[in-house]
N, C-alpha and C positions, 0 to 999 in steps of 0.2 A: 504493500500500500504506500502510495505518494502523499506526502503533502499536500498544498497548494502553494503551485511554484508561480513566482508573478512571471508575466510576461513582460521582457525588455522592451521599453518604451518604440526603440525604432524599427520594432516588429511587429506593432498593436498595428489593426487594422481598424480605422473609425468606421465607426457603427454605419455610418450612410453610404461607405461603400459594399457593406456586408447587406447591407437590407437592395442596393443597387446589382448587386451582385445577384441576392435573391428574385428578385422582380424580372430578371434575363432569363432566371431558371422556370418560373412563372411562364411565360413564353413557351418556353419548352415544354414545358407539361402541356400546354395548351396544342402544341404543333402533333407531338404525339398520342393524348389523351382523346383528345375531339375525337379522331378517328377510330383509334382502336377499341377505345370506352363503346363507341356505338352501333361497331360494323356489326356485330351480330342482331341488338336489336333492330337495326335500321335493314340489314342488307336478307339476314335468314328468317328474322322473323315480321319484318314490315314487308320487305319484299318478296319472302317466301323464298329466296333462294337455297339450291340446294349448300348447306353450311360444310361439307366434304369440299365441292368443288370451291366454294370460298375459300376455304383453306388456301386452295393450292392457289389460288389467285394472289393470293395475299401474301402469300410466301415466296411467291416468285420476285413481288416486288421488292422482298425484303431485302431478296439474294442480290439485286440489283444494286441498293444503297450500302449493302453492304460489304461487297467489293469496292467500293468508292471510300470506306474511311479510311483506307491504311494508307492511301492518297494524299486524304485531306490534311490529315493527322501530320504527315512529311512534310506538305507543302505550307500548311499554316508554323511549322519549325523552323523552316528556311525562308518566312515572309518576314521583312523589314518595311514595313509603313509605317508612316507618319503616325496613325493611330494604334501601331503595338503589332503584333505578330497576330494578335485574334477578331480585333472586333470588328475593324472591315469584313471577313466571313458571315458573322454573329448580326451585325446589320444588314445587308443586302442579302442573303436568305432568309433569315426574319421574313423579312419585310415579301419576297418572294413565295414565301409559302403561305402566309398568310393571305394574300391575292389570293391564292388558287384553293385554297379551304373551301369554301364556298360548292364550289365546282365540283370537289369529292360527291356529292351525294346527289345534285343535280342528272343523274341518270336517266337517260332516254328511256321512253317507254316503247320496246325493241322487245326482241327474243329474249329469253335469256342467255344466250351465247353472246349476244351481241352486248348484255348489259356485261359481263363478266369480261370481254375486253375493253370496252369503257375504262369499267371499275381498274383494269390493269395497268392501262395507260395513264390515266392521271396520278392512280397511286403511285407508282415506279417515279413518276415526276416531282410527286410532292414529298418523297420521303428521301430520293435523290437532295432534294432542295435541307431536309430534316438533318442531313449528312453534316452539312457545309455548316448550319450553324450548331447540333451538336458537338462534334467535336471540337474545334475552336472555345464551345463556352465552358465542358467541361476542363480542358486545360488550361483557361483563366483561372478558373479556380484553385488547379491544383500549384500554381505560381502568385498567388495574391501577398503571399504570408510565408516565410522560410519555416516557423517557429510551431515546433509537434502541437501544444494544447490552442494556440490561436487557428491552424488550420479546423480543427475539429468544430469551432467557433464558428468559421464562417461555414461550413454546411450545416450546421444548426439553424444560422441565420436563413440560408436559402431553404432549408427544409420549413421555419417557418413559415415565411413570406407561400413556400408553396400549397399550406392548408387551405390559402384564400382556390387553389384549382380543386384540393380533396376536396374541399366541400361542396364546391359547385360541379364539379364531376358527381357528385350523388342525384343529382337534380339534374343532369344532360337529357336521360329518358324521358322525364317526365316534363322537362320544357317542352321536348318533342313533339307529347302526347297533347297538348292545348288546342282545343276545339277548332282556336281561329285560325290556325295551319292548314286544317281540312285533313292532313296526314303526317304521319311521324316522319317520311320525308320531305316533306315540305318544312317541317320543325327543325328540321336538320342542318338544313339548306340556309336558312333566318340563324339560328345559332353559330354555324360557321359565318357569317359577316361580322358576328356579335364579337365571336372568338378572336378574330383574323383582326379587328380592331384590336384587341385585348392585346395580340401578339406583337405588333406593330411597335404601338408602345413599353412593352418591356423590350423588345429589341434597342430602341433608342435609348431607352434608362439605361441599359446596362454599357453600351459603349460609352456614354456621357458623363456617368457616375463613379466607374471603379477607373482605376491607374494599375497597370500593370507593374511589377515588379523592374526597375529601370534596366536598359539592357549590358549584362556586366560583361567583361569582356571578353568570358570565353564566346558570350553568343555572338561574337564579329568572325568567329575561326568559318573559317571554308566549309560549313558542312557538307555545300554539297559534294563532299567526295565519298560522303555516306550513302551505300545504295539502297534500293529501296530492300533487298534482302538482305542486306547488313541486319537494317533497322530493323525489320520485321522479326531477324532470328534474335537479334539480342531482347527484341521487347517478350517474345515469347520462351524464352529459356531463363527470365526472371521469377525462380520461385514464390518469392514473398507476394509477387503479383498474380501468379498462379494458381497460389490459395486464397486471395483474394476471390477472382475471378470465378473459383470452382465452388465457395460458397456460393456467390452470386446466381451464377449459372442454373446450379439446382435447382434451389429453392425456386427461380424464376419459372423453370422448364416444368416443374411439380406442381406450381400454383397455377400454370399459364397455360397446360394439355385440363385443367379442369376448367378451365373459362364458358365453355361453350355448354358445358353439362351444368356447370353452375347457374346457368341463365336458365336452361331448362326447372333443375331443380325450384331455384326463386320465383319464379312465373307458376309453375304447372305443380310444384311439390308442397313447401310450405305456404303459397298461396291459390293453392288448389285451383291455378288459371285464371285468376282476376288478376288484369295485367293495372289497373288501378292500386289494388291493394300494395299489389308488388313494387309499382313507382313510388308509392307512400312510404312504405319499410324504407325501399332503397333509401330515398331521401331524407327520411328520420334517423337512419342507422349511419348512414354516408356524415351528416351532420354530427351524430356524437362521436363519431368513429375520428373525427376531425376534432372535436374535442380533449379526444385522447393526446392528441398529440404534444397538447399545453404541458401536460405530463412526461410524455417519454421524450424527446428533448433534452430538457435540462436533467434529467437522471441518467440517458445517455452521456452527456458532458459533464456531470459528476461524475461516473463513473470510470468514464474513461483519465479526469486529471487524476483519480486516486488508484487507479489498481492499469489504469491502460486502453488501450483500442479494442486488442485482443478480446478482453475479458467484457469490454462491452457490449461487442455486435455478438458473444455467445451468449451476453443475457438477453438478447432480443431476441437469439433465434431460441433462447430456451422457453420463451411466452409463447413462440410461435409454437414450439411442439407441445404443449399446453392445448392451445387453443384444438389445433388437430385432431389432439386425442378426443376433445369433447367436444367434436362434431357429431360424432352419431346423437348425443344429447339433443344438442341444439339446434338442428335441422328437422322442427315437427310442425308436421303442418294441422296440429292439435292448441300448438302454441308457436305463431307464423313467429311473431315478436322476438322471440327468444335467438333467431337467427342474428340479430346486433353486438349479442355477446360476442359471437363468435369475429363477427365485422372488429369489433372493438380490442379484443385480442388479437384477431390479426392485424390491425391496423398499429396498435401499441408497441408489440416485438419490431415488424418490421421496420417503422422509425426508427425505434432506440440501434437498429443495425446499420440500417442505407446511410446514417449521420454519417458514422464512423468510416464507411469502405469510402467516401471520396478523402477525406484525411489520409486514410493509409495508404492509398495510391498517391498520393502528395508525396509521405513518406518513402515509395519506393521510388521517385523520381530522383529524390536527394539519392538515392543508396545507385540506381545508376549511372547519377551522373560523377560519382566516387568512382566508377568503375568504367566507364567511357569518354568523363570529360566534355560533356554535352549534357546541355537541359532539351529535354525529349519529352516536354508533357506531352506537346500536341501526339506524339505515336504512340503513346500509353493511354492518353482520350481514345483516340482510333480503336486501337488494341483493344480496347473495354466495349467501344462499341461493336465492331464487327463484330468478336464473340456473342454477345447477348443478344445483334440482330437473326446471328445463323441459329439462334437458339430460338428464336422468335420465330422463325421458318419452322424447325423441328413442330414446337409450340401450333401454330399453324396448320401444319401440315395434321399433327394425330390429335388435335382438338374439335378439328371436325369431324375426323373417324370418332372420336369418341362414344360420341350419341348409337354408335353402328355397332362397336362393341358391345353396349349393353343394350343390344338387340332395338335401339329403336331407328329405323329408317324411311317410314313414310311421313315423311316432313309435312304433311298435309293436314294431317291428323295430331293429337295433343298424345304426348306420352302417358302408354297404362302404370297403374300403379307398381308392378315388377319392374316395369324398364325403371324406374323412380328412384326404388329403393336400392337396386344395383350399380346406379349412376353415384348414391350415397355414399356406398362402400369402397367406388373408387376414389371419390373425391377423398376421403379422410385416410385411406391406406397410402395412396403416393404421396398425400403430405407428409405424412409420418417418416415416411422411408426418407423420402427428401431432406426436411429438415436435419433430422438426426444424420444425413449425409455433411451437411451443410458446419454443423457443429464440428462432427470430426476436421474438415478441410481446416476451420480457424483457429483447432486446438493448436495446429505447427504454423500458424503464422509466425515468423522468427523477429519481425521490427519491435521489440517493446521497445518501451521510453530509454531506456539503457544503451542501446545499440543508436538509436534512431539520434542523439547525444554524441554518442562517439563521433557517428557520418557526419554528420552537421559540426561539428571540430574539426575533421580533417577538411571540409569543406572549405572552411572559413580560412583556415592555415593556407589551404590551395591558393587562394583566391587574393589571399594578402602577395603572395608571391612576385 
């Protein structure tokens, strides 16, 4: 157990660039949230599309932007503008993807073949566009702050500021669902212009607001004689990031193949097909679930100044396997309510974890650039992203079989109460399995405050040089 150790003055980061900082992130949730938050209920169950073949739709675009971050990631490392190495990216796709939101749902009333390349093409474009300011804003961050407990601080801060999207992501369906739309895609359609404003403006907040780290002077050296397989093998043969990533991973691919059975469950199971009812929980649950987070925040950053990182995001993921086990509980549609516990739980673990993984990728940045003499956020952003997009494919890909699995395939008709219950027993068996994967990977994370101390010493001694 630590102390509490102050932070050196010309490490502190002021508050209104951490809360600016946040408000980019805000953005981001919005560029990926809008969309993914809704494609099922907007595209398999407004539109009726087969949710199998969505999959693969959706997965294919993924595969498309995500060959583009290892890209991004290099070329936003080896950018020198006037405005920093990131936020020209972070601004003018902002601001590009946001234009084209709108358009996501706007869908021709065509075949379904012909809606399903629609849906392909703009998506591939807009998440193409998702690439260029992802990456870029996640390695602002990881460069705002050299100092282990101040980085933790400011994804605290961005994790705040982003409760203002959890909450309003509870309420996306059920804006959809308002009379004066005439349909949930038309709702959709009016909410993307809403969002795409939204995103706009935090795109501009955050290049206007934070200051990058000034540029010291290894970042003058030549990088480009770094190839792009240099990069990629040294970002991928960093263990401490490895286990990072393989928690992440899991848990994401275990929560993210139940997405599409979860919609079913919440609609058709504990709200026995009243897609009203079900908007109202969501939106009730979505709201305190966002409540929770007042809470796990600042316990996450206690926890982490006094015992570490490590030990933090394993208490997160130990609520989460908590909450898992007592899903069979809480999923009754005798007492629809009681599904929020389980919202609340997951929503509480997860916090107190995702604070902590953009910090410790901060941390593995210093311990690379100890070992290659280069600051490489931007291909450590990349690096985080492409993996979790190819995961998002997998995700994709058996989240629409899912439903298929537990025998239900005529999408026309409402799930019987057997497909219901066996939809149940997967949902809380691969969380289990997952999480508890998830804990093992963070028990060997090797960066404590110890080590992460040393690097940041020989850094400093480099650098005086």
């Amino acid at each position: 157990m630590h102390n509490d150790i102050a932070v050196p003055e010309n490490e502190q980061l002021p508050i209104k660039q951490k809360i600016a900082y946040g408000i980019g992130g805000l953005s981001e949730f919005f560029i990926a949230n809008l969309v993914l938050g809704l494609s099922i209920p907007i595209f398999a169950v407004g539109m009726k599309l087969d949710p199998f073949i969505l999959g693969l739709v959706m997965a294919g675009t993924k595969v498309i932007s995500a060959f583009a971050d290892p890209f991004v990631g290099i070329i936003s490392d080896r950018s020198r503008y006037k405005w920093g190495r990131r936020k020209p990216f972070i601004l003018v796709f902002g601001i590009l993807a946001a234009l084209l939101l709108p358009f996501v749902w706007l869908v021709p009333n065509v075949s379904d073949n012909h809606k399903f390349i629609y849906i392909f093409v703009v998506l591939s474009v807009y998440f193409f566009f998702h690439s260029f300011y992802k990456v870029p804003y996640d390695a602002l961050g990881y460069e705002l702050t050299p100092n282990y407990d101040e980085r933790t601080k400011v994804f605290a801060w961005k994790n705040y500021v982003a409760m203002i999207g959890v909450f309003s992501a509870s309420w996306f369906y059920w804006f959809t669902l308002r009379p004066v739309f005439g349909n949930e895609m038309n709702g959709a359609a009016v909410l993307g212009v809403i969002g795409g404003a939204l995103i706009i403006i935090g795109a501009i907040t955050v290049t206007r607001g934070t200051h990058e780290i000034g540029e010291r002077q290894e970042l003058h050296m030549d990088e480009n004689k770094i190839s792009v397989k240099e990069a990629l093998t040294t970002t991928f043969s960093n263990k401490a990031f490895l286990y990072i990533q393989g928690a992440i991973l899991v848990v994401a691919l275990v929560t993210g193949i139940d997405a599409t059975i979860g919609s079913y469950l919440h609609i058709h199971y504990t709200s026995s097909g009243d897609k009203d009812l079900a908007s109202l929980i969501g939106g009730v649950g979505g709201t305190i679930s966002t409540l929770s987070i007042f809470a796990a925040l600042p316990l996450a950053v206690w926890i982490s100044s006094r015992w570490g990182k490590r030990e933090a995001s394993m208490f997160g993921m130990g609520i989460m396997l908590i909450s898992a086990m007592a899903t069979p509980w809480l999923l009754n549609p005798v007492f629809p309510w009681l599904a929020i516990v389980l919202w609340v739980l997951n929503t509480f673990g997860s916090q107190c974890s995702s604070v902590i993984y953009g910090s410790m990728v901060a941390d593995v940045c210093d311990e690379d650039e100890l070992k290659t003499g280069r600051r490489r956020e931007g291909s450590y952003a990349a690096a985080s992203s492409f993996l979790f997009k190819f995961v998002q494919v997998f995700i994709l890909i058996i989240s629409g079989a899912m439903p298929r699995i537990a025998g239900y395939v005529d999408t026309s008709i409402a799930p019987n109460l057997e497909q219901l219950e066996l939809m149940k027993v997967i949902v809380y068996s691969t969380n289990i399995v997952g999480v508890s994967i998830a804990i093992y990977f963070l028990y060997f994370y090797p960066l404590t405050r110890i080590r992460c101390a040393e690097i940041k010493k020989q850094l400093d001694e480099r650098h005086l040089e």
